[in-house]
C-alpha positions in Angstrom: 0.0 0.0 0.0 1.3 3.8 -0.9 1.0 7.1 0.9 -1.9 7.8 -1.2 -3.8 4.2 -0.8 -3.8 4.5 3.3 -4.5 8.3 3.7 -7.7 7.6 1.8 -8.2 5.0 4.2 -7.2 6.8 7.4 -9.8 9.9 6.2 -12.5 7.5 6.0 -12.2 5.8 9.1 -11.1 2.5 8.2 -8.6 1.3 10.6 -6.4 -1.7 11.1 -4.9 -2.9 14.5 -1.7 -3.0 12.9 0.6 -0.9 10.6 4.4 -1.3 9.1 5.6 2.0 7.1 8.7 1.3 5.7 10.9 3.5 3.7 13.2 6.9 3.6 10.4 9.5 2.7 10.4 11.3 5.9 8.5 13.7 4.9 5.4 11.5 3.9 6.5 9.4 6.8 5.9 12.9 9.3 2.8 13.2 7.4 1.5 9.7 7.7 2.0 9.8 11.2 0.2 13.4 11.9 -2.9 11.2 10.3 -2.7 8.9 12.7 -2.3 11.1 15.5 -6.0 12.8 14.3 -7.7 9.3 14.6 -7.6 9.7 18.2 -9.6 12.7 19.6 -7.7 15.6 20.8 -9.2 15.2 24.2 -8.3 11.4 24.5 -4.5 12.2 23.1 -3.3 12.4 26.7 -4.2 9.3 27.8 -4.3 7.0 24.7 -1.9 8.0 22.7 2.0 7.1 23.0 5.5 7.1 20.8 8.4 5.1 21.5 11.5 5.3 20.5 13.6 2.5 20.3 16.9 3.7 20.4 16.1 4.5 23.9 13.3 2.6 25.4 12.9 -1.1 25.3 10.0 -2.6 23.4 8.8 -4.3 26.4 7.2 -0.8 27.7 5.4 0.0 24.0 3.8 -3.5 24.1 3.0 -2.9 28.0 1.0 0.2 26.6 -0.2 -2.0 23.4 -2.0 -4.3 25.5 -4.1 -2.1 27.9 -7.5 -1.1 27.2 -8.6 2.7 26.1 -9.1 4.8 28.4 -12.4 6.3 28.2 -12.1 6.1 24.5 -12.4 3.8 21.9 -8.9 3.4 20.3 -5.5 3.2 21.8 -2.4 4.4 19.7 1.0 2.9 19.8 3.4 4.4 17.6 7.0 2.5 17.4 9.7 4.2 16.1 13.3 3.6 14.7 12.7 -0.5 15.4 16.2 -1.1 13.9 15.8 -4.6 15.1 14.0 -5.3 11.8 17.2 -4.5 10.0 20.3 -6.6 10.1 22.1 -3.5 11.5 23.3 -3.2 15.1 22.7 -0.6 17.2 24.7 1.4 19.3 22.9 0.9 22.2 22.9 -1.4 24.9 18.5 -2.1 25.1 17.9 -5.8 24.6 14.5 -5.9 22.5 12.2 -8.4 23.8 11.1 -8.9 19.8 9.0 -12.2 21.1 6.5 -10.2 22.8 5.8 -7.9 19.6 5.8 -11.9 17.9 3.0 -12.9 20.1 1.2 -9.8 19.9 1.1 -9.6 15.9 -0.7 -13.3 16.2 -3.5 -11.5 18.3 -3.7 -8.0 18.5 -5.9 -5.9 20.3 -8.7 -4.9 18.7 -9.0 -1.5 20.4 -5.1 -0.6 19.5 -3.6 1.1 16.6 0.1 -0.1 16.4 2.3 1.8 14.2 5.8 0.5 13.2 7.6 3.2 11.8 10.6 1.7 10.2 12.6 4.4 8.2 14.8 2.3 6.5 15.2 1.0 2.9 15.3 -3.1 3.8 14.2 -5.2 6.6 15.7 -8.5 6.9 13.7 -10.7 5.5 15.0 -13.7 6.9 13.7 -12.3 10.7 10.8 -14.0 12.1 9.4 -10.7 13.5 9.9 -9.3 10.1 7.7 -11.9 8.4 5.3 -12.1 10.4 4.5 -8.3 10.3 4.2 -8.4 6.2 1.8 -11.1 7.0 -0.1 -9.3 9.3 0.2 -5.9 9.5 -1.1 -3.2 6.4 2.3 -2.9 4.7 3.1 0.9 3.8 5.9 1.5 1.7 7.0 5.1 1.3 10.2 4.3 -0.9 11.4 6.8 -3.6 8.3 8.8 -5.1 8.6 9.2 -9.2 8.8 12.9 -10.6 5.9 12.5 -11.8 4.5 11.7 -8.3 6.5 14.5 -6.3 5.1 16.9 -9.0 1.6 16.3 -8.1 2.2 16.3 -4.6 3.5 19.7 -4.5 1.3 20.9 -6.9 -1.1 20.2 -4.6 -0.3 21.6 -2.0 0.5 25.0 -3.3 -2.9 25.1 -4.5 -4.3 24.4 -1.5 -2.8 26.9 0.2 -3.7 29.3 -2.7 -0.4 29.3 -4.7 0.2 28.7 -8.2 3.7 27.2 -9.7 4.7 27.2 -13.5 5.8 24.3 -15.3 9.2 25.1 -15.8 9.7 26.5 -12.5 8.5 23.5 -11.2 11.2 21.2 -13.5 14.2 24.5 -11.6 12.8 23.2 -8.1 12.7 19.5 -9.2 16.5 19.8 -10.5 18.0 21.7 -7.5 16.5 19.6 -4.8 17.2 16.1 -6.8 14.1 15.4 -7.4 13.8 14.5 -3.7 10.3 15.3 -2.1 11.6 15.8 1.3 13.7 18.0 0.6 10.9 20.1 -1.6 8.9 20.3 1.2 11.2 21.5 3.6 11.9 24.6 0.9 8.4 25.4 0.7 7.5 27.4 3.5 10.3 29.7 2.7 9.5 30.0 -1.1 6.2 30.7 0.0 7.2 34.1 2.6 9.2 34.7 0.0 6.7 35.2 -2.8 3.5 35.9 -0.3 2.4 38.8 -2.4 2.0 37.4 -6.0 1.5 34.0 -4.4 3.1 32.7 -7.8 6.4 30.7 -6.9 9.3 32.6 -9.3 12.2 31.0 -10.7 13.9 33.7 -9.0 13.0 33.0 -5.8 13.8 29.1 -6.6 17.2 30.5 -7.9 17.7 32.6 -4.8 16.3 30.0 -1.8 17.0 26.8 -3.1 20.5 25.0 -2.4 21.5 22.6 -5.1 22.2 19.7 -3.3 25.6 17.8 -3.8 24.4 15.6 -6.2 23.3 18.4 -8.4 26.4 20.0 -8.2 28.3 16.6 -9.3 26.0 16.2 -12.4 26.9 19.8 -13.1 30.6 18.6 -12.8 29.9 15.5 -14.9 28.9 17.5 -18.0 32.0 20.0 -18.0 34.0 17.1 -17.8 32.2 15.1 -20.8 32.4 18.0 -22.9 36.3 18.9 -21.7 35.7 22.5 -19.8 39.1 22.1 -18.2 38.9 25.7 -16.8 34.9 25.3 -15.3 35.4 22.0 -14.2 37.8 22.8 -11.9 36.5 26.3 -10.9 33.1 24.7 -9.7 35.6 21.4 -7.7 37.4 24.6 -6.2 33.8 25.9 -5.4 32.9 22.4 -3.6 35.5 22.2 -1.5 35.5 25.9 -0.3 31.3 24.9 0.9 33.3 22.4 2.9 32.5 19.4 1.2 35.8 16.8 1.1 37.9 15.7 -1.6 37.2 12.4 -0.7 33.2 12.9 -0.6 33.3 14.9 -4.0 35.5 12.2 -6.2 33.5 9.1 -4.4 30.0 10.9 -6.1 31.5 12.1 -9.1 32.4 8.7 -9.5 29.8 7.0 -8.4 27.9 9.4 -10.9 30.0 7.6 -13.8 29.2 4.4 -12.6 25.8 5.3 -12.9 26.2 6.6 -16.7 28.1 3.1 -17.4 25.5 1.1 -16.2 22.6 3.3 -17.5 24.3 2.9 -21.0 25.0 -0.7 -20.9 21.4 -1.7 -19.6 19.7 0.6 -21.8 21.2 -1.5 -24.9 19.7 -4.7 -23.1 15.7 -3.0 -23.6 15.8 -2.1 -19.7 13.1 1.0 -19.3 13.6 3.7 -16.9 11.4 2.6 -14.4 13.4 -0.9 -14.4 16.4 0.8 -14.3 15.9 3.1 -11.1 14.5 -0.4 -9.2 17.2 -2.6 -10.8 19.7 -0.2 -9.5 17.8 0.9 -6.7 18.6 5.3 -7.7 15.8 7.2 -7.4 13.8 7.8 -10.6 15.1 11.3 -11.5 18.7 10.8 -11.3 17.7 7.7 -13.8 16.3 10.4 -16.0 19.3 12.5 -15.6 21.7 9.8 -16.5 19.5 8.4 -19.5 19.9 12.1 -21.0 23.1 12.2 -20.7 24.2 9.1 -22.0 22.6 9.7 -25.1 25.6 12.5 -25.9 28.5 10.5 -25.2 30.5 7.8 -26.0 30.9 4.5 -24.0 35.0 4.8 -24.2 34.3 8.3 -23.0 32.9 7.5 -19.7 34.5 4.4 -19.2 37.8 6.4 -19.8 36.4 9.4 -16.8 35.5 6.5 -14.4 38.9 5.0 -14.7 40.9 8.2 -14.1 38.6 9.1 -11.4 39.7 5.6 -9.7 43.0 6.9 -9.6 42.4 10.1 -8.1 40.8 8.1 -5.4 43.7 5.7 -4.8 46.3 8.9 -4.7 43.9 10.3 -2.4 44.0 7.5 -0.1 47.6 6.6 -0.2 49.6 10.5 -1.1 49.6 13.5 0.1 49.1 15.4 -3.5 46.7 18.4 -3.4 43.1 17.0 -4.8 42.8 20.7 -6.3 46.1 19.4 -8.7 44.9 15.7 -9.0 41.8 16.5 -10.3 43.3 19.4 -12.8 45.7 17.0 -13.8 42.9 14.6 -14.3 40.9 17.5 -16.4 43.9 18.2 -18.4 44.6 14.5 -19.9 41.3 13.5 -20.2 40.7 16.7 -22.6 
């Protein structure tokens, strides 16, 4: 079940004892959980309504609180949070989760509780018992990676709502700065919106002016000077990177990375993959699939494969010298042109 799929459910009343949301859309996953926060009235929140964090308290005490009746009210709600003990990470904490009890309790809920597992992660480990059991049981709420398509909608939306209006291609401006992640849309918003409180018309301007590219951006800015051999740019905008304070390291391990993607992009492309197939297949979220798929189409596979490999190689001096990256990475620029 989507975002979409158990909203519509929540706002018609229709509740299940149990609930697993899944996924790194924190955003949606703040949102989702505000909606299950109003299924309990405002004057019953004090007494039947409780969040647990996991990281600190042991999941004994939620499932304590999961098995008591209402009180004076007709639902409970539980809400776990950060259960890394559906992942096959370890925590850096010393709790001992008592994952039986939450076992025993998926096999027969109470019907007067809402239990919410909110698991922000990208994988659960499937071979857990706890972690099968709750797919089995529980309404299964994925919040992974929303398409552009999706994100477009959803902040179309809610500009509208809220009396704004937002042209197409400022729209794409916001979409490419921010990745094409919704999250981080949504936490640009409010300020865009101050910002241009008077026309109520979101302006490229103010996109251009309020909106941080993110690193990513930045890197696929890189990535085409390089492809197209702007020695001078190339290194003006690395020069610019590093004086934001991101690392040499961090800024040739995504640049590279970025070639990896345009290698793979390329190579599965031939083999009829479609973009929707590729962003799962390689598990990169849907724009940065688009991105890639544009690009590719300009350049030459001895090209990128030719980057990726020199790019290596600033890595390993990176690691293992003491050369400035500022002259590894002109060096770089200068014999790949």
């Amino acid at each position: 079940m989507n975002f979409y799929e158990v909203t519509t459910q929540l706002k018609k009343g229709e509740l299940a004892p149990i609930y697993l949301v899944t996924g790194k859309q924190t955003y949606l996953m703040e949102q989702l959980k505000k909606q299950f926060v109003k299924m309990i009235p405002e004057a019953d929140q004090t007494m039947n309504l409780a969040s647990y964090d996991m990281d600190s308290t042991p999941l004994s005490e939620a499932m304590n609180d999961a098995m008591s009746a209402p009180f004076f009210g007709e639902h409970r709600l539980v809400i776990i949070n950060n259960p890394l003990f559906l992942t096959g990470e370890k925590g850096k904490g010393k709790i001992d989760h008592a994952t039986d009890e939450l076992i025993n309790y998926v096999q027969n809920p109470l019907p007067s509780t809402i239990l919410v597992v909110m698991a922000p992660y990208e994988k659960l480990d499937a071979r857990k018992k706890i972690v099968k059991m709750l797919k089995k049981q529980a309404v299964w709420v994925d919040l992974q990676e929303v398409n552009e398509n999706e994100t477009k909608k959803y902040v179309g939306q809610y500009l509208n709502h809220r009396g704004y209006q937002i042209d197409q291609s400022v729209m794409e401006s916001l979409i490419q700065r921010t990745d094409g992640q919704l999250s981080a849309i949504m936490n640009d918003l409010p300020k865009l919106m101050i910002y241009c409180q008077k026309e109520k018309q979101i302006t490229r301007d103010s996109v251009a002016n309020l909106v941080t590219k993110t690193l990513n951006q930045n890197i696929f800015t890189l990535v085409d000077l390089v492809l197209k051999k702007q020695t001078t740019s190339a290194v003006s905008l690395y020069q610019e990177l590093l004086m934001d304070g991101q690392s040499s390291i961090q800024i040739n391990a995504v640049l590279l990375g970025q070639f990896r993607l345009l290698l793979q992009v390329m190579v599965l492309k031939n083999y009829g993959y479609s973009q929707g197939k590729l962003a799962s297949s390689l598990k990169v979220h849907p724009y940065r699939v688009k991105l890639a798929l544009q690009t590719s189409r300009h350049y030459q596979f001895k090209d990128l494969k030719r980057a990726f490999l020199g790019l290596t190689d600033i890595e390993r001096q990176l690691k293992s010298t003491n050369e400035s990256p500022e002259l590894l990475f002109e060096m770089f620029m200068l014999k790949f042109a």
